[in-house]
C-alpha positions as CSV (number, residue, x, y, z in Angstrom):
1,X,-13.6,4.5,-42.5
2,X,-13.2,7.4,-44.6
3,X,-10.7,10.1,-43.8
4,X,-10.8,14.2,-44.2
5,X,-7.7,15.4,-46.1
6,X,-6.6,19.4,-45.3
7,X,-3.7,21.1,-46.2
8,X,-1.1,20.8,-43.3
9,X,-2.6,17.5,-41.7
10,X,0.0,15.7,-42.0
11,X,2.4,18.4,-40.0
12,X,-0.6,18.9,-37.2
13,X,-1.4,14.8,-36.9
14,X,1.4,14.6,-34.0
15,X,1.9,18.2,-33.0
16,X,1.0,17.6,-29.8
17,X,3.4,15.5,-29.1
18,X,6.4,18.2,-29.8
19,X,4.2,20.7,-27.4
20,X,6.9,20.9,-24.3
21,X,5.6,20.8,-20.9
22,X,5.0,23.6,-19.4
23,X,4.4,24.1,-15.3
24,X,1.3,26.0,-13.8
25,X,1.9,28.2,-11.4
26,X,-0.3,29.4,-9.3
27,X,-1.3,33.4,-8.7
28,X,-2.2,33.6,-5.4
29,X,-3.5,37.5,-5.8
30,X,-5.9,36.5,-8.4
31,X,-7.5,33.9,-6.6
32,X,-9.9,33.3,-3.7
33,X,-8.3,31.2,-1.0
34,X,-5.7,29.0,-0.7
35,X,-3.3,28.4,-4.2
36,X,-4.4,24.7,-5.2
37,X,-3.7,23.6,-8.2
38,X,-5.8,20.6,-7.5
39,X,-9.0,22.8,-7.2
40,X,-10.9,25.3,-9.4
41,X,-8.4,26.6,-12.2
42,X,-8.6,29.6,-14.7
43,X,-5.9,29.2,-16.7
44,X,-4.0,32.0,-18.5
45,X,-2.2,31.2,-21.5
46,X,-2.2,29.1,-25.0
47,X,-5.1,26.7,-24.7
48,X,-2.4,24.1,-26.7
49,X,0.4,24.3,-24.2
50,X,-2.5,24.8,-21.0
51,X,-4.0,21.1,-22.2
52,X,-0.3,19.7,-22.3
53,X,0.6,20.7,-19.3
54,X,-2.8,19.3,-17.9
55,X,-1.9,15.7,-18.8
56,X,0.3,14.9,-15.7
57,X,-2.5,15.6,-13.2
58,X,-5.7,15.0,-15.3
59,X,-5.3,12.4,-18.0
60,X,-7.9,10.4,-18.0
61,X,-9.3,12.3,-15.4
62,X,-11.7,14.5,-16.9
63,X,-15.7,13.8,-16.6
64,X,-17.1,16.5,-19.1
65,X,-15.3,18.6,-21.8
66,X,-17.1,22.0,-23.2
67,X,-15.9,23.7,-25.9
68,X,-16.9,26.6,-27.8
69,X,-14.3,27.0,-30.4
70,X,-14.4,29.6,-33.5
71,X,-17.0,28.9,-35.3
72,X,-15.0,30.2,-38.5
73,X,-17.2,32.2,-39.6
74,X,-14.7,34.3,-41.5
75,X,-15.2,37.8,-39.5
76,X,-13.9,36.6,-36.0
77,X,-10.1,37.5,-36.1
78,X,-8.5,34.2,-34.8
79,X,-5.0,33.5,-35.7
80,X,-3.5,30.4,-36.3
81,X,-0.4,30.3,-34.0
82,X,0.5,27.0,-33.0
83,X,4.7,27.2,-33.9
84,X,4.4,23.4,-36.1
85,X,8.1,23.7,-37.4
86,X,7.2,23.0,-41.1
87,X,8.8,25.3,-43.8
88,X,5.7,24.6,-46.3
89,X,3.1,25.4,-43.0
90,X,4.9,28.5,-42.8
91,X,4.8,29.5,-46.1
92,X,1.0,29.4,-45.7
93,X,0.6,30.2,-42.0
94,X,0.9,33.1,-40.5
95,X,-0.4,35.2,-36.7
96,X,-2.5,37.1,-39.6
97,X,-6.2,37.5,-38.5
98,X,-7.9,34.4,-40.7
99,X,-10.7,36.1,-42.5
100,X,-13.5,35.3,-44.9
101,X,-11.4,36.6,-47.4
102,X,-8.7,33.6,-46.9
103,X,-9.3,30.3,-48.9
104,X,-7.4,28.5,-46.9
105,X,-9.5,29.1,-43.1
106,X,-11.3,26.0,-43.3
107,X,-7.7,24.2,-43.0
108,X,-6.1,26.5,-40.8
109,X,-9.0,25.4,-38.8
110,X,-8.9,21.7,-39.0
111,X,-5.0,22.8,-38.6
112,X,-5.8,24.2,-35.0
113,X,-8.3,21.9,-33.9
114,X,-6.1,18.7,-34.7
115,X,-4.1,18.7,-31.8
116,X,-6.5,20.1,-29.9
117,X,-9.0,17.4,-29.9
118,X,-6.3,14.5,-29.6
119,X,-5.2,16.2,-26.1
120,X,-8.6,17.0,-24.7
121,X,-9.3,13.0,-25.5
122,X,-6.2,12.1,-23.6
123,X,-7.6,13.9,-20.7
124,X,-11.0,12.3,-20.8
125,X,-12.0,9.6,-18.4
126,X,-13.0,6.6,-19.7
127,X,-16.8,7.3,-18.6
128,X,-16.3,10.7,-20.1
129,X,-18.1,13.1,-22.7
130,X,-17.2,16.1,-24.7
131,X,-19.7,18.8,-25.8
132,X,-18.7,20.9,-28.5
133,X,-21.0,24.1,-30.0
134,X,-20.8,24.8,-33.3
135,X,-22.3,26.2,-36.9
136,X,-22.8,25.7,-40.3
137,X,-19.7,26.6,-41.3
138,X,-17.4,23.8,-39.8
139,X,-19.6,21.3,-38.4
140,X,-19.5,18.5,-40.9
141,X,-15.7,19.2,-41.0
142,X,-16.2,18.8,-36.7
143,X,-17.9,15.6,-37.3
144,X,-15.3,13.8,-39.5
145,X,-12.3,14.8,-37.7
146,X,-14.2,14.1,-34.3
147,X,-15.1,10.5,-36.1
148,X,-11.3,9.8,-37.2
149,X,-9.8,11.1,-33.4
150,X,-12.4,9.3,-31.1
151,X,-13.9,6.9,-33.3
152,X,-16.9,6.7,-35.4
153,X,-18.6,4.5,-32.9
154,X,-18.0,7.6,-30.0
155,X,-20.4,9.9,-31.8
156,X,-23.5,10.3,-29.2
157,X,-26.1,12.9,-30.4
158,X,-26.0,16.7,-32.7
159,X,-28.2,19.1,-29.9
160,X,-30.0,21.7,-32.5
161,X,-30.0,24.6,-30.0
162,X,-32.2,27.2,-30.5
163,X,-30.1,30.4,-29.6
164,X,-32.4,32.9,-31.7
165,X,-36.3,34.1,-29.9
166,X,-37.1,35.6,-33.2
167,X,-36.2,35.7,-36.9
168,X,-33.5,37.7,-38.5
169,X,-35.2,39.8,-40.9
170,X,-31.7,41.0,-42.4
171,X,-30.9,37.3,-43.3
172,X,-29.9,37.1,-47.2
173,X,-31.8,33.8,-47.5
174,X,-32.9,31.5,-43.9
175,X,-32.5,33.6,-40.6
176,X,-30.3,31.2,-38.8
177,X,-31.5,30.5,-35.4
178,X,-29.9,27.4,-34.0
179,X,-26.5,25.9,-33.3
180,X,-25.2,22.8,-33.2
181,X,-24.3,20.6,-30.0
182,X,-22.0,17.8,-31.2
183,X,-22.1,15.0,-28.1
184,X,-19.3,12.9,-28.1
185,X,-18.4,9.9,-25.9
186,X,-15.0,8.6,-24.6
187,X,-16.4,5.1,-24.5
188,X,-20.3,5.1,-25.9
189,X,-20.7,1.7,-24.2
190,X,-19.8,3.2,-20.9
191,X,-21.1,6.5,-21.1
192,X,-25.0,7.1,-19.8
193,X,-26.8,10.3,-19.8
194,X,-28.3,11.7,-16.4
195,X,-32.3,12.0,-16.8
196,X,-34.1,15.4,-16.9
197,X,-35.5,16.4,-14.0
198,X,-39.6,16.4,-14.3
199,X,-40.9,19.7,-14.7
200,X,-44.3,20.9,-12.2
201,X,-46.3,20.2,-16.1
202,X,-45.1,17.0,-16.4
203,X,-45.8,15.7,-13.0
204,X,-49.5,17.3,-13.5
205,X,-50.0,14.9,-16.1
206,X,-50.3,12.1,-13.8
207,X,-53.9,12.4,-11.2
208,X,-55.5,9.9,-9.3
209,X,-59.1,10.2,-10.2
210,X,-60.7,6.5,-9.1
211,X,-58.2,6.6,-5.9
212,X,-56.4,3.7,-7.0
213,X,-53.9,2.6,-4.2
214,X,-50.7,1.9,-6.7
215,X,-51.4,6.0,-6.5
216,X,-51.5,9.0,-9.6
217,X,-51.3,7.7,-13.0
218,X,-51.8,8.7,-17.0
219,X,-53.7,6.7,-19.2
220,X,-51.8,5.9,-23.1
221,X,-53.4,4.4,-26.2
222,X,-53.0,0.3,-26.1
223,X,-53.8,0.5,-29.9
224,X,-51.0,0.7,-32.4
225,X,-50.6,1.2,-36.9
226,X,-48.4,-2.0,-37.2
227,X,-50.1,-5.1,-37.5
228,X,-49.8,-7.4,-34.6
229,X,-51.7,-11.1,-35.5
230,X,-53.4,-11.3,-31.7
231,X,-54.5,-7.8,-31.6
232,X,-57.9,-8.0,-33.6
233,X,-60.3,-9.4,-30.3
234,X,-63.9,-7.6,-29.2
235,X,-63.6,-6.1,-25.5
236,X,-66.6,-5.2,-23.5
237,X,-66.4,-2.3,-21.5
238,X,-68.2,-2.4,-17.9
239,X,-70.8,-0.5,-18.9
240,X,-71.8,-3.6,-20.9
241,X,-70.7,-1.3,-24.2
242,X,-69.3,-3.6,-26.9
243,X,-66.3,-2.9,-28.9
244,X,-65.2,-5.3,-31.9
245,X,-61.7,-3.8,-31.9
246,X,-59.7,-0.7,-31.8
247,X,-60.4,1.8,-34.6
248,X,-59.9,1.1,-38.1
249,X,-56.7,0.2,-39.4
250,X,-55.2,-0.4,-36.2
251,X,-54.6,-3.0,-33.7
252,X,-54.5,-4.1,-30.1
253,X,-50.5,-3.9,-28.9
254,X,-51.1,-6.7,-26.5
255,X,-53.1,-10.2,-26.3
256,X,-56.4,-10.8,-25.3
257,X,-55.3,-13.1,-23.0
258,X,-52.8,-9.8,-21.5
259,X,-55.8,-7.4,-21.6
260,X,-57.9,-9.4,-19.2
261,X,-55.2,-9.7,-16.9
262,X,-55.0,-6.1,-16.5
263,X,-58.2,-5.3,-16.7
264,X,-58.7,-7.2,-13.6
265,X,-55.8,-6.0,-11.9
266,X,-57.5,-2.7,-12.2
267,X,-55.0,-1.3,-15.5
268,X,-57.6,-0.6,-17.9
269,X,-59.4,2.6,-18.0
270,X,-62.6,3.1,-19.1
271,X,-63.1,6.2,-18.6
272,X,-65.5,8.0,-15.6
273,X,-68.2,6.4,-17.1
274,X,-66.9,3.0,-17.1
275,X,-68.0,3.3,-21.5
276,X,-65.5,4.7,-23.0
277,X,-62.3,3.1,-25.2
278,X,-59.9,1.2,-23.0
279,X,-56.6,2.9,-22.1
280,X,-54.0,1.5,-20.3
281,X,-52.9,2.7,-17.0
282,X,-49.4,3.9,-16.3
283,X,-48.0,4.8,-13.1
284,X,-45.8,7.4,-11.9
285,X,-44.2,5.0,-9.7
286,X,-43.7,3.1,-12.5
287,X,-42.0,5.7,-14.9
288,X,-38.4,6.6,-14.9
289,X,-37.3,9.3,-12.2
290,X,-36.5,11.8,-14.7
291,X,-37.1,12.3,-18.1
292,X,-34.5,11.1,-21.3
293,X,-32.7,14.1,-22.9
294,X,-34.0,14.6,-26.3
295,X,-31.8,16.2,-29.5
296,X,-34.1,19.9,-29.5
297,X,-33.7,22.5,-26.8
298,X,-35.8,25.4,-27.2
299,X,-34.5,29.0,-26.3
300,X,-37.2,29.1,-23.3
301,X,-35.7,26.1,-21.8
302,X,-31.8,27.1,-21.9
303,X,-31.5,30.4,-23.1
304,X,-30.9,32.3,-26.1
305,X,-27.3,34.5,-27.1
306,X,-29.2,38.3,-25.6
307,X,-29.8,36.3,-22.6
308,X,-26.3,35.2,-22.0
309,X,-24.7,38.8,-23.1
310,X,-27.5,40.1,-20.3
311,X,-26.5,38.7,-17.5
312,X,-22.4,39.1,-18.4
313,X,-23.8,43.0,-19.0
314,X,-25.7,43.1,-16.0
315,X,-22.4,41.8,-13.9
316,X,-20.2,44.9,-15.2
317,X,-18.0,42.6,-17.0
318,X,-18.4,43.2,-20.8
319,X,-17.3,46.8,-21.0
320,X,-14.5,46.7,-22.9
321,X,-15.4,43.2,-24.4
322,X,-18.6,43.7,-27.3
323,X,-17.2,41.3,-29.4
324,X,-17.9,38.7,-27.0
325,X,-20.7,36.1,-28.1
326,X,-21.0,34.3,-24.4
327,X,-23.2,31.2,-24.1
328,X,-26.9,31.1,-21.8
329,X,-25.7,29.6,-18.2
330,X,-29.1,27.5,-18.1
331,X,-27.4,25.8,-21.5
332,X,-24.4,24.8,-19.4
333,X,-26.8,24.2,-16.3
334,X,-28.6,21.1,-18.7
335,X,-24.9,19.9,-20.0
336,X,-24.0,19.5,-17.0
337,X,-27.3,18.0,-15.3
338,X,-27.2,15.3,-18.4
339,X,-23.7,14.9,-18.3
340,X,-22.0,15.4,-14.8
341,X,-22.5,13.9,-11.5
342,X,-22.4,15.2,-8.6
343,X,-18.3,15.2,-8.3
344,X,-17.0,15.6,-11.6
345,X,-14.4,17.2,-13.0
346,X,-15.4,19.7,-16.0
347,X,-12.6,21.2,-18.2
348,X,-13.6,24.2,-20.7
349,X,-10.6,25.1,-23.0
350,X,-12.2,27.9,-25.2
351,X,-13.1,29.2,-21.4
352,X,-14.0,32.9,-22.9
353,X,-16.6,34.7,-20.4
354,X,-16.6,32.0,-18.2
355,X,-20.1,30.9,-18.5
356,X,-18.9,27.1,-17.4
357,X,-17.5,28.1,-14.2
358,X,-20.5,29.5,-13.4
359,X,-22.9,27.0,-14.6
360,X,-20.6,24.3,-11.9
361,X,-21.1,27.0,-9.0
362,X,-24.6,27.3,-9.6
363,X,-24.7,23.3,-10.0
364,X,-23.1,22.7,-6.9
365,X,-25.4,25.5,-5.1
366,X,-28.2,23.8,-6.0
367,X,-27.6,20.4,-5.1
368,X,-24.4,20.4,-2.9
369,X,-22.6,18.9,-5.2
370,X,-18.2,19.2,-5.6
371,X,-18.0,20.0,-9.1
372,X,-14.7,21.2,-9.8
373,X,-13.8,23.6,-13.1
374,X,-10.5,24.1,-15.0
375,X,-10.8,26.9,-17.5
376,X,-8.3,28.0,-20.1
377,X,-7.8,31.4,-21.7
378,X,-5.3,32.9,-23.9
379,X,-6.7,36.3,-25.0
380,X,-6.1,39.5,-22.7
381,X,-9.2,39.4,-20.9
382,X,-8.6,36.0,-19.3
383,X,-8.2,37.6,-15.4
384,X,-10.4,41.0,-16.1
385,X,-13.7,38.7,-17.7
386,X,-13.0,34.6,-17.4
387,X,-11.5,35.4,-14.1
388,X,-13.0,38.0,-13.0
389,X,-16.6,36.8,-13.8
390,X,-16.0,33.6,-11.4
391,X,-14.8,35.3,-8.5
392,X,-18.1,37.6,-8.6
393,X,-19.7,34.4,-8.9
394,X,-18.2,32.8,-6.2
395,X,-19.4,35.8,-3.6
């Protein structure tokens, strides 16, 4: 399998195994009830060390991983800080702001996200899934580090989220209007999605019009492009209306022999008027209970970037915090209903706003579920925003 090479890999490729332990200890004025540290976590402190000291209680305990690292876009102000005790790394590294101006950002990125990654896959169960927002500017580095941590075979899906309602008229050349959503699996043979719930429009689809007792159903084409050697055959529809096949250049998906057997189980329809093409009868009660997650997710379904800024401004939190780019809850809401049962255990290490703790309260609000969170923070604003923002959440 081929390998990304970055300056510094080689000092980063066991870093985390030279991160010391460090002990959580509990605040028992900044939280709400009882100090547990088996419960609901917001963690204040370097993500790095935060993950070590993690591993005791929750390797291989983890259910879903979020991240929303840097997306390096060269005007963010991370620092690379992570102490690897290499005279040549610090002859390049430095707590300096990385900035678009520094040729080396895209390493010092790879650099930080290294030992990152290896750690938060330590802590995923085997059933387990990590989600990982992202641009242009490092996904395809993402994807090749991801590849050579988890395995190639562990990649799942790339979400193209749509996190723009309208176009950037400012934009130099393409207004950029979506992000990526790398989906990656512990163990892709035992990892499953969770179906969609149906929407109200989707359920419409299906009616009942000839009262059929096997109840509402939708009628699909039983004609197909490819060529299929017993699907040229003349039906006769009950009106006594003749037809020598399907229309030209395609053919009949199933046998004669199969289309007579449901047409007299009552599986063809021929329309009201018993004369029309024959369609093939399928069942609600028949169809999957939910609906398969699919790779685009429009802004109207899970939210857009002025949505998720609204409802941080609308909570008094982001005063003293513009810079903040939070994500849309309702995009954690569908991570979560794809990729989290009822009781699992979701860890977000770039925690910022908080947006995932919220998303797992509103989760378990809705369906009485026992979703637990553990958040990590390291900037300043880890009790008055991360924190802050779930205990208004929680009342």
């Amino acid at each position: 399998m081929p390998e990304i090479v970055f300056k510094g890999k080689e000092y980063v490729y066991n870093h985390h195994l030279t991160v010391p332990y460090r002990p959580l200890v509990a605040d028992a004025a900044k939280g709400i009830g009882t100090p547990d540290l088996a419960g609901n976590l917001v963690i204040h402190g370097d993500n790095l060390h935060a993950l070590k000291s993690l591993l005791p209680r929750y390797a291989g305990a983890v259910d879903l991983i979020f991240i929303d690292p840097p997306y390096n876009t060269g005007n963010e102000g991370w620092c690379y800080s992570d102490g690897v005790n290499s005279p040549i790394m610090k002859e390049w590294l430095s707590t300096n702001p990385v900035d678009g101006e520094d040729m080396l950002r895209h390493d010092k990125w790879l650099c930080m996200m290294w030992p990152r990654l290896v750690l938060l896959r330590e802590l995923l169960s085997e059933r387990g899934s990590i989600w990982i927002t992202l641009d242009d500017n490092e996904v395809h580095r993402a994807r090749m580090v991801l590849d050579e941590i988890f395995g190639e075979q562990a990649f799942v899906a790339n979400v193209i989220w749509q996190k723009n309602f309208s176009p950037k008229n400012t934009a130099q050349f393409f207004s950029e209007d979506h992000d990526h959503l790398l989906v990656i699996a512990k163990d892709r043979c035992a990892w499953r999605p969770n179906l969609l719930q149906r929407s109200d429009e989707m359920e419409a689809r299906y009616r009942n019009d000839d009262n059929d007792p096997r109840g509402p159903w939708t009628s699909g084409d039983i004609s197909a492009r490819n060529f299929y050697s017993d699907g040229s055959y003349p039906v006769t529809a009950p009106s006594g209306r003749r037809f020598d096949g399907p229309p030209p250049g395609r053919y009949w998906s199933i046998s004669l022999e199969k289309f007579r057997a449901l047409d007299a189980d009552g599986r063809i329809w021929w329309g009201e008027s018993g004369n029309n093409m024959p369609r093939y009868k399928r069942y609600l009660s028949d169809v999957k209970p939910g609906v398969v997650p699919q790779t685009l997710w429009f802004y109207d379904e899970v939210g857009h970037t002025q949505d998720a800024k609204k409802t941080v401004l609308e909570m008094g939190l982001l005063k003293d915090h513009e810079t903040i780019t939070p994500k849309p809850v309702a995009l954690l809401e569908r991570i979560l209903e794809i990729g989290a049962d009822e009781g699992a255990l979701i860890l977000d290490s770039f925690a910022g706003s908080g947006t995932t703790a919220h998303a797992v309260l509103k989760a378990n609000a809705k369906d009485g579920g026992t979703r637990r969170f553990v958040l990590v923070e390291g900037e300043g604003y880890a009790d008055s925003l991360t924190a802050e923002r779930v205990r208004r959440a929680i009342k």
